[in-house]
C-alpha positions in Angstrom: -22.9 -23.8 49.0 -21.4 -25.8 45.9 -23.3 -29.1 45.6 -21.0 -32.0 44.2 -23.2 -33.5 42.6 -25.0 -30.4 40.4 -23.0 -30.3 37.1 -23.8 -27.1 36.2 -21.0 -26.0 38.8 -18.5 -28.1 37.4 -19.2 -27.2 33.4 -19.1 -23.8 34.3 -15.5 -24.0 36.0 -13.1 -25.5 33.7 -10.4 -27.6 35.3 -7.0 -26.3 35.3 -5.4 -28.6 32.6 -8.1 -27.3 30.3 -7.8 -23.6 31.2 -3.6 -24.2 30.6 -4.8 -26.0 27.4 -6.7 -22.9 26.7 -3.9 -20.1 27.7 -1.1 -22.6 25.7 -3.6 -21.9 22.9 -4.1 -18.6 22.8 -0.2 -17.8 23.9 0.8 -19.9 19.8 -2.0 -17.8 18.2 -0.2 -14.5 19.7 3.1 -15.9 18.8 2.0 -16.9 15.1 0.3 -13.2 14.9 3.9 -11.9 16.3 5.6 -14.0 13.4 2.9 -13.1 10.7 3.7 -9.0 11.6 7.2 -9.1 12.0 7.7 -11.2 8.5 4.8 -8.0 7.1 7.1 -5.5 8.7 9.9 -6.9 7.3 8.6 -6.9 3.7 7.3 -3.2 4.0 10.9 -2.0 5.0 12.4 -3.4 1.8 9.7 -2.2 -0.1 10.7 1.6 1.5 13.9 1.0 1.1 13.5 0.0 -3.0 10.9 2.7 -3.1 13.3 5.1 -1.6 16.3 4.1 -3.6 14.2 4.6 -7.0 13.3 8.3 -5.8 17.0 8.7 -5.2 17.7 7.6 -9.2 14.4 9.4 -10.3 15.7 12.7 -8.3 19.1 12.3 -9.6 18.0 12.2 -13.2 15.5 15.1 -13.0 18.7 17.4 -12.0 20.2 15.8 -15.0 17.6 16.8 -17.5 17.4 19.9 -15.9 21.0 20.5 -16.3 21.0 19.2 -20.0 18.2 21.8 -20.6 19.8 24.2 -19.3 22.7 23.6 -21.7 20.5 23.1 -24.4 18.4 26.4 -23.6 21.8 27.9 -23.9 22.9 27.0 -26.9 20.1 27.6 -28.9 20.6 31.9 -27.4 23.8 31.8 -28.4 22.8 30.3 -31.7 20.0 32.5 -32.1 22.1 35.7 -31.1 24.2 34.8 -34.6 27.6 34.2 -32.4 30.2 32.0 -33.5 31.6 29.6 -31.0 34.7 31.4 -31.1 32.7 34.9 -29.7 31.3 32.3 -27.2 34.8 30.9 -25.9 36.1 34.8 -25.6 33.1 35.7 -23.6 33.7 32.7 -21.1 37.4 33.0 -21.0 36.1 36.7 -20.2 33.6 35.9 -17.4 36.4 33.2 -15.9 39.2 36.3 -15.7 36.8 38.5 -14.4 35.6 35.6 -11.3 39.5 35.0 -10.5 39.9 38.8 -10.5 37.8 38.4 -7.9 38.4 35.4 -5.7 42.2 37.4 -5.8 40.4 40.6 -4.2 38.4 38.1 -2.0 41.8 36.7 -0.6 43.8 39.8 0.1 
């Protein structure tokens, strides 16, 4: 039986202003958090997204280089090999006859 006058009972049961008080509390810390992890979240998606963008450019100029070196690889055989860069132009204009020879026997 619950004694009215015994204040242990009554500290130990907070009155319902004070356990609102308490849930109003603890419902702005959760929001705050909320705020706190969406503004975090919205930081580390423009990070990504710069992050992502400057792998795009790195990528793109790596197949640049690579292309370049390839050119260059090439002209150093050809100037090794002694060819003039009129032998070089008759050999492509050779190789180019020769691929529309046949993308003509592709098409018939």
């Amino acid at each position: 039986m619950l004694n009215l006058y015994d204040t242990r009972a009554i500290m130990v049961t907070p009155s319902i202003p004070v356990r609102i008080e308490r849930i109003q509390s603890k419902v702005k810390k959760v929001i705050e958090l909320h705020k706190k992890a969406r503004d975090e979240n919205y930081k580390l998606q423009m990070e990504k997204e710069q992050l992502l963008k400057t792998l795009k450019d790195g990528k793109a100029k790596i197949e640049d280089l690579e292309e370049q070196n390839k050119r260059i690889k090439l002209a150093r055989s050809l100037q090794e090999s002694g060819e003039t860069s009129l032998d070089v132009k008759l050999k492509i204009n050779e190789m180019v006859r020769e691929i529309d020879k046949c993308i003509a026997y592709l098409n018939k």
